[in-house]
C-alpha positions as CSV (number, residue, x, y, z in Angstrom):
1,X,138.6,108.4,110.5
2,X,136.8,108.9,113.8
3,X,132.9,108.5,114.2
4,X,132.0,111.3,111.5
5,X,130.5,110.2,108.2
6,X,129.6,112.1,104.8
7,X,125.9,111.9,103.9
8,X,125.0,113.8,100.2
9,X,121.5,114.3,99.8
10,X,120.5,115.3,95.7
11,X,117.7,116.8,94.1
12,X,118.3,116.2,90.2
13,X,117.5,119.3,88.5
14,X,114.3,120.3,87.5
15,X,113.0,119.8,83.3
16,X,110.1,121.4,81.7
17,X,111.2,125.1,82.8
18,X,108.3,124.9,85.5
19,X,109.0,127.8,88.1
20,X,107.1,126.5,91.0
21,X,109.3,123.2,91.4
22,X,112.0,125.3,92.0
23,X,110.5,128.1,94.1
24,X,109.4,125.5,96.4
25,X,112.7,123.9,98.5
26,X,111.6,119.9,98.4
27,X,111.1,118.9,101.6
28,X,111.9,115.0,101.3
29,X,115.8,116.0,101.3
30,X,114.9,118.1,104.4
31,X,113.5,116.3,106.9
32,X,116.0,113.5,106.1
33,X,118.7,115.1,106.8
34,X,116.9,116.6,110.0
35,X,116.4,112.6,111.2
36,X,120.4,112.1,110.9
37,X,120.5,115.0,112.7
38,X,118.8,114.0,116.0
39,X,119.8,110.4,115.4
40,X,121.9,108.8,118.0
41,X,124.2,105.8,117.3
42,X,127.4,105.0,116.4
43,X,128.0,107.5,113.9
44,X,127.8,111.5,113.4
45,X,126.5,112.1,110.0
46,X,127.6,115.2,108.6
47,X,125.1,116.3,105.8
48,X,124.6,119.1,102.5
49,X,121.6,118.9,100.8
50,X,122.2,120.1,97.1
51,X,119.2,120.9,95.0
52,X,120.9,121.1,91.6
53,X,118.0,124.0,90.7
54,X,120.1,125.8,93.0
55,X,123.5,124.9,92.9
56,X,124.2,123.8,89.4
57,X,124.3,119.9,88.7
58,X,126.6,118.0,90.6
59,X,130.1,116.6,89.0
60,X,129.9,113.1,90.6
61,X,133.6,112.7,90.2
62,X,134.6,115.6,92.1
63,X,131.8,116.4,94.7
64,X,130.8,113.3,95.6
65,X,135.3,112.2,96.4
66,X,134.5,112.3,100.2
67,X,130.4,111.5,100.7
68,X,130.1,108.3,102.5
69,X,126.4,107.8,101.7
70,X,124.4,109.6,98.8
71,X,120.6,109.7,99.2
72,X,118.6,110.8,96.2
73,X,114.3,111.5,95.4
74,X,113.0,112.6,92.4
75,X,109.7,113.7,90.6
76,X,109.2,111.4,87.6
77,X,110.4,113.5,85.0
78,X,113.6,114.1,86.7
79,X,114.3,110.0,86.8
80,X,116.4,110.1,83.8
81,X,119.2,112.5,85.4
82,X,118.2,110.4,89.1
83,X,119.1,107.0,87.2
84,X,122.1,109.0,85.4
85,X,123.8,110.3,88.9
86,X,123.4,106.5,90.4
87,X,125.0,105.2,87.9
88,X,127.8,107.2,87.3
89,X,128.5,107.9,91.0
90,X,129.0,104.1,91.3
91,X,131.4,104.3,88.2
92,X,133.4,107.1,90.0
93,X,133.3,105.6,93.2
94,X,132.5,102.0,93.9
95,X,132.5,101.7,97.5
96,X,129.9,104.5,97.9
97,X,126.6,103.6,99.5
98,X,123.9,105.2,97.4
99,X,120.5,105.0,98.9
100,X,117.0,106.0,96.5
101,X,113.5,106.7,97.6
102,X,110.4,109.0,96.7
103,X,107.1,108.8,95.0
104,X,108.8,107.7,91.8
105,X,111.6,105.2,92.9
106,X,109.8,103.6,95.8
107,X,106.8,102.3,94.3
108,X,109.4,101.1,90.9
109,X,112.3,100.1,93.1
110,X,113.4,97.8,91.0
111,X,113.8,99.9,88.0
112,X,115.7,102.1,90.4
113,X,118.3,99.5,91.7
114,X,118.5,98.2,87.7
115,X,119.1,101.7,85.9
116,X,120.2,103.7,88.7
117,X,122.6,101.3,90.4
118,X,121.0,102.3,94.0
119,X,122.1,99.7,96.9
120,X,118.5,100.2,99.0
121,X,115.5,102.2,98.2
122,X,113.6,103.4,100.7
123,X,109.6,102.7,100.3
124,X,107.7,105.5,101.1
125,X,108.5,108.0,104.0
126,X,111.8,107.1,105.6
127,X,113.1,109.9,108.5
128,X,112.3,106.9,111.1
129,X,114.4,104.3,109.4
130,X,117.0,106.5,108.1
131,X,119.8,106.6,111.1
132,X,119.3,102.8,112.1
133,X,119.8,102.0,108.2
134,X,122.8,104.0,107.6
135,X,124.3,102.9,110.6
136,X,124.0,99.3,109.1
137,X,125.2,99.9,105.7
138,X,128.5,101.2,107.4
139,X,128.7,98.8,109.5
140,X,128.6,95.3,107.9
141,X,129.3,93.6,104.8
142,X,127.6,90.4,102.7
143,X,125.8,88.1,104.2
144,X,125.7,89.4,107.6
145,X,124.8,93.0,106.2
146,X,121.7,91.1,104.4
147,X,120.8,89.8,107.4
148,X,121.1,93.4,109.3
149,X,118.7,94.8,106.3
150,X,115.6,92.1,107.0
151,X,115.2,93.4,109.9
152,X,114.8,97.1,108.2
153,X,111.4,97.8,107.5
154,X,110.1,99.3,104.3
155,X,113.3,99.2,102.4
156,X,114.1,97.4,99.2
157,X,117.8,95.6,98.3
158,X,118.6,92.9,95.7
159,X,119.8,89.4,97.2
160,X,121.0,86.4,95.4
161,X,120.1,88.4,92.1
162,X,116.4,88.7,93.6
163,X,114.6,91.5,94.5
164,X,113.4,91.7,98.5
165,X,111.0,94.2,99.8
166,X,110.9,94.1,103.5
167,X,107.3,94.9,104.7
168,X,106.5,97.9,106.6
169,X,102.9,98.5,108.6
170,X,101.0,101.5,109.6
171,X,102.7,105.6,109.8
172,X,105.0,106.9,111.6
173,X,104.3,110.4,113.1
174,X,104.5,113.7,110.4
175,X,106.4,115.3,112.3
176,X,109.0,112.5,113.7
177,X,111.0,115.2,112.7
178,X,110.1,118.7,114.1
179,X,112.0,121.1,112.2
180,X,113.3,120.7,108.3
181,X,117.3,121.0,108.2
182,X,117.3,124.2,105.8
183,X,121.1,124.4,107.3
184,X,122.3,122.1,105.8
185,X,121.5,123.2,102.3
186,X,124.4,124.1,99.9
187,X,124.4,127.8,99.2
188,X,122.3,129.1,101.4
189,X,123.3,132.1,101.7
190,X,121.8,136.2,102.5
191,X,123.4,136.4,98.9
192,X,121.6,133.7,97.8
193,X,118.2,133.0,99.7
194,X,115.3,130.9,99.2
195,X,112.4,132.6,97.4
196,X,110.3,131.7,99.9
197,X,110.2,128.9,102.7
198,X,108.0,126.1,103.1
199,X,105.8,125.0,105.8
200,X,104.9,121.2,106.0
201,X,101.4,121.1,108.4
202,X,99.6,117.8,107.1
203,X,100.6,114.7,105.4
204,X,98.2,112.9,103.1
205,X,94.7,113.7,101.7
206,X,91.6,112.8,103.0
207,X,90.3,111.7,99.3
208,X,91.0,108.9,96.3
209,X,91.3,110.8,92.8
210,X,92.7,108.1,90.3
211,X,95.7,110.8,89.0
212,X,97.0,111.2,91.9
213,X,100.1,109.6,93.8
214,X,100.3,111.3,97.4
215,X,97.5,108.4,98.7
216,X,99.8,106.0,98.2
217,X,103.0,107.7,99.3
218,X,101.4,109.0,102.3
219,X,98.2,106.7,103.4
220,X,95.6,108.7,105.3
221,X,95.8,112.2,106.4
222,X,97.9,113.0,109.2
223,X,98.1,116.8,111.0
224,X,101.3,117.8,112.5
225,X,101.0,118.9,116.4
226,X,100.1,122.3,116.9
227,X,103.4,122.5,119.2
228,X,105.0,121.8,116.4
229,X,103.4,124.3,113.4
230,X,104.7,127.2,116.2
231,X,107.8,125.9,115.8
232,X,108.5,125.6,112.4
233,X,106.7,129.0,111.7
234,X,109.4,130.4,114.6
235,X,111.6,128.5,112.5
236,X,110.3,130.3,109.0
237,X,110.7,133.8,110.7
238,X,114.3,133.3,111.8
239,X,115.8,132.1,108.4
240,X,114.0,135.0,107.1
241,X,115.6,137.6,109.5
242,X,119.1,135.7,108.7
243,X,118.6,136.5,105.3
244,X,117.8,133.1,103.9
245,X,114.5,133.8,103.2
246,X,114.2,136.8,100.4
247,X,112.0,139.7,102.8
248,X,110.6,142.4,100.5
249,X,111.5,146.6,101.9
250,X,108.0,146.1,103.6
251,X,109.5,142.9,105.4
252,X,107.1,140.5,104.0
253,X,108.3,137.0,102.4
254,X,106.3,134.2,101.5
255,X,105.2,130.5,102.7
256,X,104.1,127.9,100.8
257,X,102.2,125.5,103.0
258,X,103.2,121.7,102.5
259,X,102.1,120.5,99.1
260,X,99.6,118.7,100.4
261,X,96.2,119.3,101.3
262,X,96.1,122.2,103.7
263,X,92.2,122.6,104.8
264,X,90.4,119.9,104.3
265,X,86.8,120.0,102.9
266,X,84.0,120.8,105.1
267,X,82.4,117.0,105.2
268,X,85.7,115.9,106.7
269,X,83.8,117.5,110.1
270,X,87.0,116.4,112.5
271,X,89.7,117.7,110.5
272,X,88.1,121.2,109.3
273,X,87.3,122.1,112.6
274,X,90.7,121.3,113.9
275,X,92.4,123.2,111.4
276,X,89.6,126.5,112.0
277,X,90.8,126.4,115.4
278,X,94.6,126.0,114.7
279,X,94.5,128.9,112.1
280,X,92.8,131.2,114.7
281,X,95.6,130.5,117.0
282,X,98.0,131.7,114.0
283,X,97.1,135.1,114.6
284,X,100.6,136.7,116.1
285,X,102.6,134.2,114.8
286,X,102.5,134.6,110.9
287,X,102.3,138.6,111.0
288,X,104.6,139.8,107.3
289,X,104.3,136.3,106.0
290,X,102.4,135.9,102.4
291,X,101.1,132.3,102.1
292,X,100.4,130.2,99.9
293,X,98.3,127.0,100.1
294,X,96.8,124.0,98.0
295,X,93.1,123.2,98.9
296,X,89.8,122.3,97.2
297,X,87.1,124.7,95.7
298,X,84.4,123.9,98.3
299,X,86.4,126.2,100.8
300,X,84.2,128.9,98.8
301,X,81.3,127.4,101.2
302,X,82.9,128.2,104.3
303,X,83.1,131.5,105.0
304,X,84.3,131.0,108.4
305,X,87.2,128.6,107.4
306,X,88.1,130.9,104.8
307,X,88.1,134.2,106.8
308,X,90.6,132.7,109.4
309,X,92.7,131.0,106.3
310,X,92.6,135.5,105.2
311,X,93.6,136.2,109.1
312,X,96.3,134.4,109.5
313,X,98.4,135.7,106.0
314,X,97.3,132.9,103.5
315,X,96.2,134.9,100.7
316,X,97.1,132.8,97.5
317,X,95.5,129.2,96.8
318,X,96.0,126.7,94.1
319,X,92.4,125.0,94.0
320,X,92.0,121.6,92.5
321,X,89.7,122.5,89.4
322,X,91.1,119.2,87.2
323,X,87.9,119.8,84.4
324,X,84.9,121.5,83.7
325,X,83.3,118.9,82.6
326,X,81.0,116.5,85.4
327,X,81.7,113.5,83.6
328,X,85.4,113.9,83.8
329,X,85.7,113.9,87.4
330,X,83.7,111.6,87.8
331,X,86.1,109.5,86.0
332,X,88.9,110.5,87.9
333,X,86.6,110.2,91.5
334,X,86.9,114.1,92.0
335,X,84.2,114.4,94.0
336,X,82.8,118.0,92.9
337,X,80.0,119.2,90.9
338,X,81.8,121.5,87.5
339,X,78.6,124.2,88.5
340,X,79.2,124.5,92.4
341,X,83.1,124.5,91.5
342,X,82.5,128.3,89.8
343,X,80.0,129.6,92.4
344,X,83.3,128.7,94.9
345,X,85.6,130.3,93.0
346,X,83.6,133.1,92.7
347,X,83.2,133.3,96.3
348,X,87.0,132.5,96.8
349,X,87.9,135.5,94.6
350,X,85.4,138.3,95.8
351,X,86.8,137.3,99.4
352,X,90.5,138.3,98.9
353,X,92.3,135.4,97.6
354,X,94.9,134.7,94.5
355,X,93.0,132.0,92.8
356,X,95.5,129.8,90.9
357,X,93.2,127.1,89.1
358,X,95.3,123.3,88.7
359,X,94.1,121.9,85.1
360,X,94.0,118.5,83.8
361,X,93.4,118.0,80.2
362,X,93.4,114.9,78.1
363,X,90.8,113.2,80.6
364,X,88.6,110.5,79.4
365,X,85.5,112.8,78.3
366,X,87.7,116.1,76.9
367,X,87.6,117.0,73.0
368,X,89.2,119.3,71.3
369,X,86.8,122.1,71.1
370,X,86.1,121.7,75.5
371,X,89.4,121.9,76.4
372,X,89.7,125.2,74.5
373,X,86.2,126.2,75.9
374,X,87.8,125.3,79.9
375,X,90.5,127.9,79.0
376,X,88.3,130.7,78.2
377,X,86.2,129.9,81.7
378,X,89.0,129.1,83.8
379,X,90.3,132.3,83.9
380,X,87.4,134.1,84.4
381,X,87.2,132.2,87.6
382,X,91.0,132.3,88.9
383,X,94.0,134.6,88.3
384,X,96.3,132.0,87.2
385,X,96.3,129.1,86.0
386,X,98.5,125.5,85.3
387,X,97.8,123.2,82.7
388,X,99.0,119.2,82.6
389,X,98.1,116.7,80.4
390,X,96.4,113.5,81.9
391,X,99.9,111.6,82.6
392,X,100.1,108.5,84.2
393,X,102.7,108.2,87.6
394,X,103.6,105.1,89.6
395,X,101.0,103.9,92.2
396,X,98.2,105.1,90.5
397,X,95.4,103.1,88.6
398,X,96.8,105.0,85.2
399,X,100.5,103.6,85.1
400,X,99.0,99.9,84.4
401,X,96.0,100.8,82.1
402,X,97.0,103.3,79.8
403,X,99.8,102.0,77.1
404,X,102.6,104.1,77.6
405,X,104.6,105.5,74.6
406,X,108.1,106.0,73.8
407,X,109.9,109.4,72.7
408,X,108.6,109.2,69.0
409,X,105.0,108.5,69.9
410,X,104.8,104.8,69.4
411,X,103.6,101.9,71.6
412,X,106.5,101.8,74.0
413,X,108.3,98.0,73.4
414,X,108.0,95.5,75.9
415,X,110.8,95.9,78.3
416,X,112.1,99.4,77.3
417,X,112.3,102.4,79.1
418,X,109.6,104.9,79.3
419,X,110.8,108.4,77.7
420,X,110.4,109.7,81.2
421,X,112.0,113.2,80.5
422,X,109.0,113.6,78.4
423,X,106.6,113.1,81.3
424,X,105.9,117.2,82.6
425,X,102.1,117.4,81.3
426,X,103.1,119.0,77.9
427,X,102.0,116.2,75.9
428,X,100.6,112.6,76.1
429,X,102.5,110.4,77.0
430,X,100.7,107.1,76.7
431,X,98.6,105.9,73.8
432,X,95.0,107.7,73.0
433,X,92.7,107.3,69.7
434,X,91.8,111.3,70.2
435,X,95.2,112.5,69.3
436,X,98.7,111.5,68.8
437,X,101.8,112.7,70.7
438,X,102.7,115.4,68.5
439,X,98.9,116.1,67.9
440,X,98.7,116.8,72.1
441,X,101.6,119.1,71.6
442,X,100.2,121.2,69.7
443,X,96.8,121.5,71.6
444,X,98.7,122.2,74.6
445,X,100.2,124.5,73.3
446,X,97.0,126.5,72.4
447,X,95.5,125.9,75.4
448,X,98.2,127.1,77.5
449,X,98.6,130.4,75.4
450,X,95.2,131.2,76.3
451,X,96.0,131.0,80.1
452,X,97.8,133.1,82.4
453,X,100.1,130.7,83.9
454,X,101.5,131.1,86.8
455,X,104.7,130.2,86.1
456,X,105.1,133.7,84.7
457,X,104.8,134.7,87.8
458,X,107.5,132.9,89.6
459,X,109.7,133.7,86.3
460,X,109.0,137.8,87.4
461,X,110.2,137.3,90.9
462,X,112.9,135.7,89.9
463,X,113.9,138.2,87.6
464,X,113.3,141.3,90.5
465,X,115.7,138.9,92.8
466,X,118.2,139.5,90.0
467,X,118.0,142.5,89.6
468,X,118.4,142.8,93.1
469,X,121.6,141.2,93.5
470,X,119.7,138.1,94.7
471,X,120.9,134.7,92.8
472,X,117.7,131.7,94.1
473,X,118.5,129.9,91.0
474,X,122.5,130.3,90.9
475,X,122.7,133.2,89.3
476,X,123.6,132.5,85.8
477,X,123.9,128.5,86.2
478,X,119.7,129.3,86.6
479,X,119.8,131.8,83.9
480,X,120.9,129.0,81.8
481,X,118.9,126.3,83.3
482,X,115.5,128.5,82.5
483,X,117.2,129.3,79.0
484,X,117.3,125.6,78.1
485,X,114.3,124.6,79.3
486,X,112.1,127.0,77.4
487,X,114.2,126.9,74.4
488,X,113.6,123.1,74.3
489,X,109.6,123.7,74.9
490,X,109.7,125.8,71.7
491,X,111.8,123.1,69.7
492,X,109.2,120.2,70.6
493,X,106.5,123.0,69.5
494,X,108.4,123.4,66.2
495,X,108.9,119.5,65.7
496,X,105.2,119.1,65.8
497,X,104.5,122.1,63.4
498,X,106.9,120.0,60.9
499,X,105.3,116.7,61.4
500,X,102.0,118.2,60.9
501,X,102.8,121.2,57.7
502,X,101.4,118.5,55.8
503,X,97.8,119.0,57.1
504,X,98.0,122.3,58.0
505,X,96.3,125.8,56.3
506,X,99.5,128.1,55.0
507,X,98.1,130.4,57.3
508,X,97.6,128.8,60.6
509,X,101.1,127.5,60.2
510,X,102.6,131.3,59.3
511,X,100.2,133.0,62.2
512,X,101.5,130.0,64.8
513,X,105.4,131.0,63.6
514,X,104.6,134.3,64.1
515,X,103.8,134.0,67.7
516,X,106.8,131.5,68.5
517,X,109.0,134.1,66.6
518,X,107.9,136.7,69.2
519,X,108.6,134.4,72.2
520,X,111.9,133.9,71.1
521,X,112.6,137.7,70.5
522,X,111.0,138.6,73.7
523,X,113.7,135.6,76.1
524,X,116.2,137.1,73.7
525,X,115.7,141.1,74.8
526,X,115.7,139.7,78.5
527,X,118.7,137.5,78.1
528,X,120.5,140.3,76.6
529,X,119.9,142.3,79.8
530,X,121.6,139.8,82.0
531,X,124.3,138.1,80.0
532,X,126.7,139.4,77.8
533,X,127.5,136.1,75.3
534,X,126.4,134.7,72.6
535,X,123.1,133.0,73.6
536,X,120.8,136.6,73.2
537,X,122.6,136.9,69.7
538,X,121.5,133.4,68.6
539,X,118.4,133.7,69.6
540,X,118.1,136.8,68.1
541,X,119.0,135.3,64.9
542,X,116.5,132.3,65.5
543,X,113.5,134.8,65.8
544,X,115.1,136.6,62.5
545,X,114.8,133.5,60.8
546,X,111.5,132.6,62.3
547,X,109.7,135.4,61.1
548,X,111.1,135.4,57.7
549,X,109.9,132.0,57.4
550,X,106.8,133.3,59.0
551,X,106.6,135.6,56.0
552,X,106.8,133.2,53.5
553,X,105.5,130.1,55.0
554,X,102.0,130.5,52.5
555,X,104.3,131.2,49.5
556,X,106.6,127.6,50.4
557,X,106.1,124.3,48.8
558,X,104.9,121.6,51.7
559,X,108.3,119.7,51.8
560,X,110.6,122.9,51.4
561,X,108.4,124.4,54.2
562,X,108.8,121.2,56.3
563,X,112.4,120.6,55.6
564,X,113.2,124.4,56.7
565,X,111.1,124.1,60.1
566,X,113.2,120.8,60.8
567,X,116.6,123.2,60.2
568,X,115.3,125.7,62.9
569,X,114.2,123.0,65.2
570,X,117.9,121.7,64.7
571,X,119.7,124.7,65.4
572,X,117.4,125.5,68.2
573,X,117.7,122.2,69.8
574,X,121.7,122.8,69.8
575,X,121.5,126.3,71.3
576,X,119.5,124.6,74.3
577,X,122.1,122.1,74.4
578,X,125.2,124.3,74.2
579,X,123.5,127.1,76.4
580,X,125.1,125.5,80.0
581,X,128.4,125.1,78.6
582,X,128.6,128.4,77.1
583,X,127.0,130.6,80.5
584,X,129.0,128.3,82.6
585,X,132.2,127.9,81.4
586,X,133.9,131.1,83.4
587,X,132.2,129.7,86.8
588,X,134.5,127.9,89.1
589,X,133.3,125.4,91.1
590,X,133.5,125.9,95.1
């Protein structure tokens, strides 16, 4: 068998139909797989990352028949298909080593090694750990192999039917990896590039909001060496002239910088002025790149940060609004005034920049009426928007104090599963006197139609890559990923229009279908475009249907009404379901 060994590293697919998860390659997977690349010990680990977004999801039978180790992250809402893949890898193949880790797993490791059937997860950042631990997972077996893992720091195993959790102090470096392994992702191809790269320059955040999970998963705020920013941005502009990086006719392709936060705020003195002098040295180096950054509002106070952020290519930011309203961040420890935040945006937008506003709604001091009234300033002050509901993530001060809920809106049971697929900001999740689950459905879904969200951005480019010739999401394995997932948005809009007809004016309810009926008409036009099965046609018939009951819905008797919106939340529900099988069915698997 010789020294060579099998490593599969898995990103779960993506739920909720959100665009920028899947225009942004994770970069957990990739860095990773670039430690067993430059590790040194008694085995060669050969590695493919596949991000199901991209390749389709993953037959653990067949794929996974020669993979040595599988490693595996995930976001919480993907935990379900995270815990599914452990599980059933294990059934197909007993002797595989699986391996979990991430900002859902780690801090619930547990859970993970319960439901997922995970031999080790790996708490918190990993690439230093990763080679030795491998090595020892191949290597022995029992007792002595328990004995080899207490001396791993960081990692969690069961022993003796008990969980142990070996202890790990301090950081290790952010760039103990130099360069991310975008090589070693499946289907990377000039026929099917990324839609843009990604460029990792800090770990961590210099402050404390209570909603928030990167403080825990990475403590402090660490900068990359400059050294190494010139590298991975030479890195950047050669998978970009291979082709594996979509380049518009003028030659330009975008950058989305880390996920963390870029620049920090001017009161972190040290750190800004660092970074003013690292993006001046930029210049030369970033020349047909479009970036894009995260970052607080207060930037819109300094000019001269800003101004060398506009020199060297970063011309779209997603600014951390959260709420309009002072008492709300307070609550959460945002530490910004709601009045300075639109005199920054303001600035922000007259100097140049795509302002894309991040929303938080449901927080402890929102109503009704001021969540509506955020929407109507918000974008005044930005060009795009996103919207989440207040939800509560491990390692944060919400997972323990707000009372989760399961799928149907009750007071999750002792001991059960939370309905984690339910868990992408579209509703609450957890138990609140203002409103009920179905009740935050529905408001969502009002606020968000008054927003320009810029997931309809990401859905354009898509599209124009398409149409191009260009497959970033698989070509029609995406097609039918994006079909399902905003199909099954509009059946939970349509299960919470039937649960409330009850209290609901005739002509709300009929101006509400109307709109939905539209959507639906609208995905089935562009379907149509692309595809040439039956999913355009039944969607087509759902809209049909839709509007007739539209039509009628003042004219219907309460329960008649309600039973008929259940029906086309049904039949919806099963064209979401059926949509993979049918757009995937002539593919052949590589």
């Amino acid at each position: 068998m010789g020294r060579t060994r099998k490593v599969t590293l898995i990103q779960p697919e993506s739920v909720g139909g959100n665009f920028e998860y899947v225009a942004i390659p994770r970069q957990g997977m990739l860095f990773l797989s670039g430690a067993l690349r430059q590790w040194r010990g008694p085995f060669l680990y050969e590695r493919e990352i596949w991000f199901e977004d991209r390749s389709g999801k993953i037959d653990p039978d067949k794929d996974l028949a020669d993979t040595d180790i599988l490693m595996m992250t995930a976001l919480i809402n993907e935990t379900p298909r995270a815990y599914e893949l452990g599980r059933l890898a294990k059934q197909y193949h007993p002797n595989l080593i699986t391996i979990g880790g991430g900002p859902q797993m780690s801090p619930l490791s547990d859970a993970a090694i319960r439901e997922g059937r995970f031999d080790i997860i790996v708490n918190r950042e990993g690439e230093d750990i990763i080679g030795q631990l491998c090595d020892v997972l191949l290597t022995h077996k029992g007792a002595e192999l328990d004995n080899a893992l207490l001396k791993i720091p960081g990692i969690s195993f069961m022993r003796d039917g008990k969980l142990v959790q070996t202890p790990r102090r301090g950081t290790i470096a952010p760039d103990f990896v130099e360069l991310p392994d975008f090589h070693s992702i499946r289907d990377l191809t000039p026929e099917k590039p990324m839609a843009g790269g990604v460029l990792e320059t800090v770990r961590g955040c210099t402050e404390n909001c209570s909603y928030c999970q990167v403080i825990q998963q990475f403590l402090g705020y660490r900068m990359v060496a400059r050294e190494t920013e010139f590298k991975r941005l030479a890195q950047l502009r050669q998978l970009a002239e291979e082709g594996l990086i979509y380049t518009n006719r003028e030659g330009r392709f975008s950058v989305f910088i880390s996920d963390d936060l870029h620049p920090p705020p001017l009161r972190a003195v040290k750190f800004r002025n660092e970074r003013l002098e690292r993006l001046r040295g930029w210049k030369g180096h970033t020349d047909g790149m479009h970036m894009i950054c995260q970052t607080r509002a207060e930037i819109g106070q300094d000019p001269e940060l800003y101004s060398a952020m506009l020199d060297a290519g970063i011309q779209m930011l997603y600014v951390g609004v959260e709420s309009s309203s002072a008492e709300n961040l307070k609550a959460v420890r945002k530490r910004q005034d709601p009045t300075q935040v639109h005199q920054d945006l303001v600035a922000l937008n007259r100097a140049g920049f795509a302002v894309v506003a991040m929303t938080i709604i449901g927080l402890p001091y929102d109503t009704q009426e001021a969540i509506m009234q955020m929407a109507d300033w918000v974008k005044q002050v930005s060009k795009y928007q996103t919207a989440n509901w207040l939800t509560p993530l491990p390692a944060t001060s919400n997972w323990e104090t707000l009372v989760p809920l399961d799928e149907n809106g009750d007071v999750l049971r002792p001991g059960a599963i939370r309905p984690y697929h339910l868990y992408t900001g579209k509703q609450f999740v957890h138990k609140d006197p203002r409103w009920s689950m179905q009740e935050s459905r529905e408001i969502f879904d009002r606020y968000y139609a008054r927003l320009n969200p810029v997931d309809r951005l990401y859905e354009r480019v898509f599209h124009v890559l398409q149409r191009k010739g260009f497959s970033p999401l698989g070509g029609r394995r995406g097609l039918a990923s994006t079909l399902s997932a905003r199909v099954n948005q509009m059946v939970e809009s349509l299960r919470a229009m039937a649960d409330s007809t009850g209290n609901d004016l005739s002509g709300n309810l009929s101006q509400r279908i109307q709109q939905m009926s539209d959507s639906l008409r609208n995905l089935a036009d562009s379907v149509g475009k692309e595809l040439r099965g039956n999913a355009a046609a039944h969607i087509q018939q759902m809209s049909d249907s839709l509007r007739s009951l539209a039509d009628s819905a003042a004219k219907e008797f309460e329960e008649v009404r309600r039973a008929r919106l259940r029906q086309m939340s049904d039949a919806l529900q099963a064209l979401a379901e059926s949509t993979r099988r049918q757009l995937l069915s002539p593919l052949a698997r590589r």
